[in-house]
C-alpha positions as semicolon CSV with decimal commas, in nm:
position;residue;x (nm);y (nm);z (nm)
1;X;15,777;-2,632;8,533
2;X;15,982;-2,827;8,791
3;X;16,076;-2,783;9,046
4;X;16,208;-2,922;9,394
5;X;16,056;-2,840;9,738
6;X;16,168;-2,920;10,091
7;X;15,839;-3,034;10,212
8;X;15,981;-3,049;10,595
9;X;16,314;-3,126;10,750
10;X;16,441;-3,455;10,569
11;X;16,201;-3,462;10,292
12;X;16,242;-3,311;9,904
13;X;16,009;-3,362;9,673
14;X;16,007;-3,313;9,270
15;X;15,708;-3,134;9,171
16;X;15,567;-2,943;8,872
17;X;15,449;-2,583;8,964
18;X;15,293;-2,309;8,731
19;X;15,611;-2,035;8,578
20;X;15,636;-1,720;8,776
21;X;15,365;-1,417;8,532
22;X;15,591;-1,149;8,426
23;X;15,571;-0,851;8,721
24;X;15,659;-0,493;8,637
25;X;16,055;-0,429;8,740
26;X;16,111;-0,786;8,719
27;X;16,309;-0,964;8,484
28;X;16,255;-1,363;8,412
29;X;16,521;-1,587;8,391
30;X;16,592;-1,945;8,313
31;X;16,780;-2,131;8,611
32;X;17,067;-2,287;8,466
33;X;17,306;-2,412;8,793
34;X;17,259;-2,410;9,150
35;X;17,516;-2,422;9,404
36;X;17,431;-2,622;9,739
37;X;17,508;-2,470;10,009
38;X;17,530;-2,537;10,420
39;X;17,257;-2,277;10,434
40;X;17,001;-2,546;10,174
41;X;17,179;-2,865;10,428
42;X;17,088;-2,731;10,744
43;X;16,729;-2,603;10,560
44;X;16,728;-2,970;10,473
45;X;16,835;-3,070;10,802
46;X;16,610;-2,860;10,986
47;X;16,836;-2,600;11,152
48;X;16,803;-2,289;10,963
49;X;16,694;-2,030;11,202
50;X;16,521;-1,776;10,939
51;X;16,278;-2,059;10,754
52;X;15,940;-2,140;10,731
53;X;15,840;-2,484;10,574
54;X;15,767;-2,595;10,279
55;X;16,066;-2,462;10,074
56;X;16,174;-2,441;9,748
57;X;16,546;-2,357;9,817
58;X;16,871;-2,258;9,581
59;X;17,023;-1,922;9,664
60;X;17,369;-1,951;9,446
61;X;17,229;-1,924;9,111
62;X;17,303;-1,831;8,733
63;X;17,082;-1,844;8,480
64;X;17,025;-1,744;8,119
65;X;16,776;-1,374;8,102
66;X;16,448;-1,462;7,881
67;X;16,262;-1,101;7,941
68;X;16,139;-0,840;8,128
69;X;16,485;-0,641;8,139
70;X;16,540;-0,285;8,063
71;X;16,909;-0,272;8,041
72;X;17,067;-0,270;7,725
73;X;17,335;-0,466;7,899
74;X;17,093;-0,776;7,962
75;X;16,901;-0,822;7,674
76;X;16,720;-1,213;7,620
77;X;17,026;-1,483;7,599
78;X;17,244;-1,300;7,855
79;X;17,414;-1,540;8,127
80;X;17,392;-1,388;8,451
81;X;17,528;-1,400;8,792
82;X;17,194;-1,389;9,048
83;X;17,217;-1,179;9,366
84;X;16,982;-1,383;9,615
85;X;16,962;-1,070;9,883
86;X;16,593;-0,894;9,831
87;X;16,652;-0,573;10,013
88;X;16,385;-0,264;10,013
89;X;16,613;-0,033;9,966
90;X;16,430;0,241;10,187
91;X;16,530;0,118;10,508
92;X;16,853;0,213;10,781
93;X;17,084;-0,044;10,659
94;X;17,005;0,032;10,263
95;X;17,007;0,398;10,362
96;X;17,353;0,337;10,444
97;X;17,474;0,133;10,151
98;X;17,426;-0,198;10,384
99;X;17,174;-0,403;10,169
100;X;17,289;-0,732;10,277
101;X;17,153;-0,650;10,611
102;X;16,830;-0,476;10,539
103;X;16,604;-0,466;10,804
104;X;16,362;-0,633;10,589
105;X;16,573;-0,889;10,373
106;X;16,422;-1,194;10,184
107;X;16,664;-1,422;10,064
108;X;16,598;-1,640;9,740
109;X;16,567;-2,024;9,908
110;X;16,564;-1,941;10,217
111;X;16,287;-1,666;10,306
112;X;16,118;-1,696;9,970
113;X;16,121;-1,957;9,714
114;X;16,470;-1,997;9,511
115;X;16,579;-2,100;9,203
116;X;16,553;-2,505;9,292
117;X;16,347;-2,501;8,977
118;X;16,387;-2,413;8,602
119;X;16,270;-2,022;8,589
120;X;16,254;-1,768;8,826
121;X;16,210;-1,351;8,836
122;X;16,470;-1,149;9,024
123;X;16,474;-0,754;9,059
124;X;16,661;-0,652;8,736
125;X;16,906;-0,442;9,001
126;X;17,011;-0,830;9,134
127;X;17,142;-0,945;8,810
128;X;17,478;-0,901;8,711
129;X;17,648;-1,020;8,344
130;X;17,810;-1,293;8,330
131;X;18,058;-1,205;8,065
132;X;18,308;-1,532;7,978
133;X;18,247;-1,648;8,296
134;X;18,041;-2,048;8,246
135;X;17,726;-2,110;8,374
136;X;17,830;-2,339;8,663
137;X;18,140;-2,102;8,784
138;X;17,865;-1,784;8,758
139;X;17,683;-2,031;9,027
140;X;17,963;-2,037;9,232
141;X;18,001;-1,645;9,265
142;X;17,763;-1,592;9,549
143;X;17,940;-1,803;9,812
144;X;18,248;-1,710;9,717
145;X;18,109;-1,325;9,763
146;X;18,009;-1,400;10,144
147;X;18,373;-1,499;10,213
148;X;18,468;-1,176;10,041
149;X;18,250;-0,989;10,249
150;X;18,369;-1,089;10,545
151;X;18,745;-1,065;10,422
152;X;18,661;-0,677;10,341
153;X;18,427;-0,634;10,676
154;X;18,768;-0,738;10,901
155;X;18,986;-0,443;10,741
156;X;19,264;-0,683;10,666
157;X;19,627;-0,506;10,667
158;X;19,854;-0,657;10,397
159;X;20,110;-0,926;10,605
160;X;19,794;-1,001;10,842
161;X;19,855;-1,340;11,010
162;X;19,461;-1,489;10,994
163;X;19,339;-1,787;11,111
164;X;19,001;-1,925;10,933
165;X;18,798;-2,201;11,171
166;X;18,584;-2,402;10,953
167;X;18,701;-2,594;10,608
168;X;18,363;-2,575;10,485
169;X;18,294;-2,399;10,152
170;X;18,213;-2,043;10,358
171;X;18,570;-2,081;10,505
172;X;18,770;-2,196;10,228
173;X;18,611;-1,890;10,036
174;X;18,707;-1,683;10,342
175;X;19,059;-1,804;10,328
176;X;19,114;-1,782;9,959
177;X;19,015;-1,390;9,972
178;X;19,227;-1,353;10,283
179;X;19,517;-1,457;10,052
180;X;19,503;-1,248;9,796
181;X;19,368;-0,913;10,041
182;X;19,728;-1,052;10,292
183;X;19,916;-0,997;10,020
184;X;20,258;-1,203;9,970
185;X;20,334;-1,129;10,376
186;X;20,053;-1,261;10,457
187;X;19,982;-1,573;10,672
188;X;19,685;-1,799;10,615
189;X;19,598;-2,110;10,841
190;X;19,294;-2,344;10,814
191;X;19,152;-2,493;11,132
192;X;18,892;-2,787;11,134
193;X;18,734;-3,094;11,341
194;X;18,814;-3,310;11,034
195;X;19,186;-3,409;10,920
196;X;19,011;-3,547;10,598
197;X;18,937;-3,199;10,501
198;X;19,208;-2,993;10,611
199;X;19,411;-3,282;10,399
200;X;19,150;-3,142;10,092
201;X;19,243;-2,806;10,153
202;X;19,580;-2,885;10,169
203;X;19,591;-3,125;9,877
204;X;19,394;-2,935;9,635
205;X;19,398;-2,604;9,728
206;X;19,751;-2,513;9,839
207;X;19,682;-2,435;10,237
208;X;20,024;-2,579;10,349
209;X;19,935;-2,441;10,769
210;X;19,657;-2,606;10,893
211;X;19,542;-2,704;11,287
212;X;19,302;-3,001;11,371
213;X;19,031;-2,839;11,612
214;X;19,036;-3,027;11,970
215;X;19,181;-3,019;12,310
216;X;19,529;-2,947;12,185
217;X;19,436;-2,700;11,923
218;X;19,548;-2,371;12,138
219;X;19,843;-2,525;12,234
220;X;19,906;-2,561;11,800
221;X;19,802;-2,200;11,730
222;X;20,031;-2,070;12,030
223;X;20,302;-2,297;11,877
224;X;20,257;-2,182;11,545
225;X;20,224;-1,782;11,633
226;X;20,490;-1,791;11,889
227;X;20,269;-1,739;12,149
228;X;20,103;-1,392;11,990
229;X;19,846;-1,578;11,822
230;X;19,634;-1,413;11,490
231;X;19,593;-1,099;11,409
232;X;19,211;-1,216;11,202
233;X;19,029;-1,459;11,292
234;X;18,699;-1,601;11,112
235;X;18,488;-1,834;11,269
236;X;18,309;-1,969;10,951
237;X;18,162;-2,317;11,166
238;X;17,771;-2,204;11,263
239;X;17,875;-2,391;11,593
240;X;17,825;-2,237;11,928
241;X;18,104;-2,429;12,085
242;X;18,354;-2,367;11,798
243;X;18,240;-2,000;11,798
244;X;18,287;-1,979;12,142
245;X;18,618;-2,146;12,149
246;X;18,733;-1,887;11,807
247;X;18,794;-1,593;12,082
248;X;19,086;-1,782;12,246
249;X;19,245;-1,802;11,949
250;X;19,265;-1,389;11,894
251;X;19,597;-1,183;11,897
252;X;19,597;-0,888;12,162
253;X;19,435;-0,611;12,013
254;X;19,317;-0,848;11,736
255;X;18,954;-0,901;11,575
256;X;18,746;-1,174;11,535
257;X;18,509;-1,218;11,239
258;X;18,176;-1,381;11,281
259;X;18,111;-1,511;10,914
260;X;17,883;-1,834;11,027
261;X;17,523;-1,833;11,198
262;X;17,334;-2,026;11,425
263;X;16,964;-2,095;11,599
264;X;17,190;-2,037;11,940
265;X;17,372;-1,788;12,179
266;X;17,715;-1,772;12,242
267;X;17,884;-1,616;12,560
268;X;18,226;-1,546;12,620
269;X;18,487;-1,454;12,853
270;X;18,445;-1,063;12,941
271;X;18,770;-0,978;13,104
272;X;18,968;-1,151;12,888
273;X;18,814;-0,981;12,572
274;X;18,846;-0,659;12,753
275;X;19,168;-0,722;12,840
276;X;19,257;-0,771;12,475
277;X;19,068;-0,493;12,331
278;X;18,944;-0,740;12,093
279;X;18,690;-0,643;11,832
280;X;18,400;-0,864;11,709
281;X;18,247;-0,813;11,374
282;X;17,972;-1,009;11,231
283;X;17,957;-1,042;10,835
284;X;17,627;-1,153;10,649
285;X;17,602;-1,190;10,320
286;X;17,735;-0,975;10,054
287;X;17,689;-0,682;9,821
288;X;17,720;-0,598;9,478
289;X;18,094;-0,482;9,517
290;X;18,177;-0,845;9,645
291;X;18,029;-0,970;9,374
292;X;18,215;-0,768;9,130
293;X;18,530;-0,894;9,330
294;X;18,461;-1,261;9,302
295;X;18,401;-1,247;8,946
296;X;18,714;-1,043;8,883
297;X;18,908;-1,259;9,092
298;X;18,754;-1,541;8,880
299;X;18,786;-1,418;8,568
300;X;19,208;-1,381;8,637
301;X;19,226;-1,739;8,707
302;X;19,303;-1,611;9,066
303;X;19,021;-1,906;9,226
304;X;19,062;-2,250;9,168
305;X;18,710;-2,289;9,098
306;X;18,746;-2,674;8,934
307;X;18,926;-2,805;9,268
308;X;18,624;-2,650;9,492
309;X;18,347;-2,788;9,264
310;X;18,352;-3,163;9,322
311;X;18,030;-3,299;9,372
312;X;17,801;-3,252;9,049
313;X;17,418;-3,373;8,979
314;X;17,092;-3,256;8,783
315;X;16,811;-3,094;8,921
316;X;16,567;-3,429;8,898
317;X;16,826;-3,655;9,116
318;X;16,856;-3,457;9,369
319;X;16,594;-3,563;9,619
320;X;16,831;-3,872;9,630
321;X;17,169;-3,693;9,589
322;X;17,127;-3,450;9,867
323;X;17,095;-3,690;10,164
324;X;17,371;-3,898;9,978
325;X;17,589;-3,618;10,022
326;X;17,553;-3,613;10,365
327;X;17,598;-3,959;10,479
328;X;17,924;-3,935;10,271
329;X;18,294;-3,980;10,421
330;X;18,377;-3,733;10,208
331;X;18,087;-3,446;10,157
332;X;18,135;-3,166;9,864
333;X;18,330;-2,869;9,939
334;X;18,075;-2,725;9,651
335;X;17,824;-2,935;9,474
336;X;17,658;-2,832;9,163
337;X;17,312;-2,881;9,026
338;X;17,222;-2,853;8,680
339;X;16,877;-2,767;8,528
């Protein structure tokens, strides 16, 4: 079958492997979309911190079930949502309900091989109907899940005033969820290095506050919050300056949400963090309850899933789409790949 593998950092190749043999508890499926992520960019790029080369990446997925299922609700033909998080289940974090951050996690495309090719098989507890949800939005579900996740991690109070840093697709998920959790008090701005995309997310999807990052951007937030400042934030940039930078921007008594990762530390200011009784919270990944929320949300018309998708290409181009993408003025918010 085909398939494409990240041979090293700057290099993917199109290659023809052998399918995956059927394997007791696992259920085949036929890779119909898949999503491209920062995560498979900075894979590309060479700055994942959890990878081992070569790769076969693609971790938002839907496919199509062929066999192996013992559900009635997934018999052959059924379009499913994948969960990418591998989790054993037995372990401190499973044990309490916590298997995004099981001690042992594999992730599909990024500590195993993904779904960068045209069949894969996936624990049947990982797949989740589809229902009237297309093929290429049921691709979009997992990244919109992580945003979520970290939305339901912070313990957002309706009316919140939340600041999201980073217009990437993590963030704008982030700051979509933070909408509807804020409720119709609520207060959502969008902070990023680049006025061409805080223009997108104004443009297209309805963010009317937003604060280029720089030297005056805590002078914008203080004018903007009256000098309080937010009550969330998210840092969604994977950028150990930005995330460094996210605690200034934290109400007394506020919280800041640690949705993005990096290969680096970050320090920051003790006495100031102590003198705000701030809490940090990281979020990784997601579970099965913020997938059910995504697709929910989806499925209302409550996402504007045809404004975030706007890069699209096929499986076989995109050895040549990928870098493409990246030298562009204008890189997706949330690319699509069809098989």
């Amino acid at each position: 079958m085909r398939a494409i593998v990240c041979t090293e950092p700057g290099t993917l190749e199109r290659i023809d492997i052998d399918p995956p043999e059927p394997k007791a508890g696992m259920v085949s499926v036929d890779i119909k979309a898949v999503g491209i992520c920062g995560t498979d960019f900075h894979i590309y790029k060479g700055l994942h911190p959890f990878l081992a080369y070569p790769r076969i990446m693609g971790h938002e997925l839907s496919g199509v079930v062929v066999e192996g299922a013992r559900s009635d609700s997934l018999p052959p033909g059924t379009p499913v949502v994948i969960n990418p998080y591998l989790s054993c289940g037995t372990c401190v974090a499973c044990r309490k309900g916590k298997p995004n951050c099981c001690a042992t996690l594999q992730v599909l495309g990024v500590h195993i091989d993904g779904g960068m090719c045209e069949r894969i098989q996936v624990p049947e507890e990982n797949l989740y109907p589809a229902g009237d949800l297309g093929l290429r939005d049921a691709a979009m579900i997992e990244f919109l899940a992580i945003g979520a996740h970290a939305v339901r991690r912070s313990e957002i109070a309706p009316g919140s005033r939340v600041l999201v840093v980073g217009a990437g697709p993590i963030g704008i998920g982030t700051a979509l969820f933070a909408t509807l959790a804020g409720g119709p008090d609520g207060h959502v701005a969008v902070m990023d290095v680049s006025s061409r995309r805080l223009a997108t997310v104004t443009d297209t999807l309805g963010f009317s506050e937003t604060i280029l990052a720089g030297d005056s951007a805590l002078d914008e937030v203080d004018r903007l919050t009256g000098g309080e400042r937010y009550d969330l934030v998210f840092d969604a940039t994977g950028n150990a300056k930005a995330m460094e930078r996210s605690f200034d921007f934290v109400a007394s008594g506020g919280t800041l949400v640690m949705v993005g990762v990096l290969k680096a530390s970050i320090t920051f200011d003790d006495p100031e963090f102590h003198r705000k009784e701030m809490t940090i919270r990281a979020s990784r990944n997601a579970t099965k309850e913020d997938f059910e929320t995504v697709m929910n949300a989806v499925a209302a018309g409550k996402i504007p899933m045809d404004a975030i998708n706007t890069h699209r290409d096929t499986l076989d181009a995109l050895p040549e789409a990928m870098p493409a993408w990246l030298a562009s003025d204008e890189p997706p918010i949330k690319a699509i790949v069809t098989v």
